[in-house]
TINU-698528 format. One line per 2 residues: for each residue z, x, y of C-alpha. Coordinates in Angstrom, 2 decimals. Example, Ala and Ser with C-alpha at 12.3 -4.5 7.8 and 13.67 -1.06 7.14 Angstrom:
BEGIN
7.80/12.30/-4.50; 7.14/13.67/-1.06
END
This chain:
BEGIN
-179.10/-49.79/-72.83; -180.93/-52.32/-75.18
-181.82/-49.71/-77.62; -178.11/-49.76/-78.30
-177.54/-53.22/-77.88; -180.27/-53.77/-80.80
-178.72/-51.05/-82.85; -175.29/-53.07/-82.89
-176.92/-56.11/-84.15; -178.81/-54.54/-86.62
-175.38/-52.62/-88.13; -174.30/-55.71/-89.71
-177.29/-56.68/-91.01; -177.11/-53.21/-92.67
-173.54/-53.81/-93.90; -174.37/-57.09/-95.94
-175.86/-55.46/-99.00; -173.78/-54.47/-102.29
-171.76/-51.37/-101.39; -172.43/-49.82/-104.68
-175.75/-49.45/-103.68; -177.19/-47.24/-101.98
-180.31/-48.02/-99.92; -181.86/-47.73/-96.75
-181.63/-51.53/-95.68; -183.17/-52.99/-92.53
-182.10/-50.45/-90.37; -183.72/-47.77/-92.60
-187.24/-49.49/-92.36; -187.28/-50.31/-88.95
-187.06/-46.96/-88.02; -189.32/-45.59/-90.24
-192.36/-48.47/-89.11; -191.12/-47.25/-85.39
-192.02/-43.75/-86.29; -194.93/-45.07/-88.46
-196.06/-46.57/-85.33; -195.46/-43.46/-83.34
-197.52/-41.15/-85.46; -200.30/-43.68/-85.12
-199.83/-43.89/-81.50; -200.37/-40.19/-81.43
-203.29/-40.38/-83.55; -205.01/-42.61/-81.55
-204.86/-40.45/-78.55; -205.35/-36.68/-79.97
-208.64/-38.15/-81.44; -209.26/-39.80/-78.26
-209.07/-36.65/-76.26; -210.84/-34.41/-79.19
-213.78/-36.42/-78.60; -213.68/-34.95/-74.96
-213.82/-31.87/-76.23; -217.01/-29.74/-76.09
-216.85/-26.96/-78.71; -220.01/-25.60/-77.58
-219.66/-21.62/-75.99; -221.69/-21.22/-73.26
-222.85/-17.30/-73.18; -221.21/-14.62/-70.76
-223.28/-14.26/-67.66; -222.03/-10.90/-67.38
-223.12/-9.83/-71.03; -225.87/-7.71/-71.83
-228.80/-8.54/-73.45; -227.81/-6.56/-76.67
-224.32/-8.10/-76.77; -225.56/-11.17/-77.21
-228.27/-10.85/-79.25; -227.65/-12.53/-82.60
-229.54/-12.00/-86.46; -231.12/-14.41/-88.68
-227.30/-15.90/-89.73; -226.31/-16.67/-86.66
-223.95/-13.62/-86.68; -223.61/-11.02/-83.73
-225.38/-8.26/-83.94; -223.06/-4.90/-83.11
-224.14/-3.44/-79.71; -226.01/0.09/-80.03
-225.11/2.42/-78.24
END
């Protein structure tokens, strides 16, 4: 209920400038520093929970020895079989 209480006092704020203009006025910027501040927002958390993040794979227990053998790289080496 405020939001729309606050949009109908910023309409006439929007309404004051030239008409043969055409700009985004007050009501333009304050929603685009409300989404500015919602992008940082999200920001702030994503790299919050990235940090709890562990990229490291732990290997299959169920793997074989030659699955997961690996060669001088670091790449997998195809199983033989």
């Amino acid at each position: 209920m405020s939001v729309s209480l606050a949009v109908t006092h910023l309409v006439p704020l929007a309404k004051e400038v030239d008409e043969d203009k055409v700009t985004p006025g007050v009501l333009g910027f304050i929603v685009f520093a409300v989404m500015a501040l919602a992008v940082w927002g999200l920001m702030k958390s994503m790299t919050k929970h990235m940090g709890k993040v562990d990229f490291k794979e732990s290997p299959d227990p169920d793997a074989s020895v030659e699955e997961t053998a690996t060669d001088v790289a670091g790449k997998a080496t195809p199983a033989k079989g």
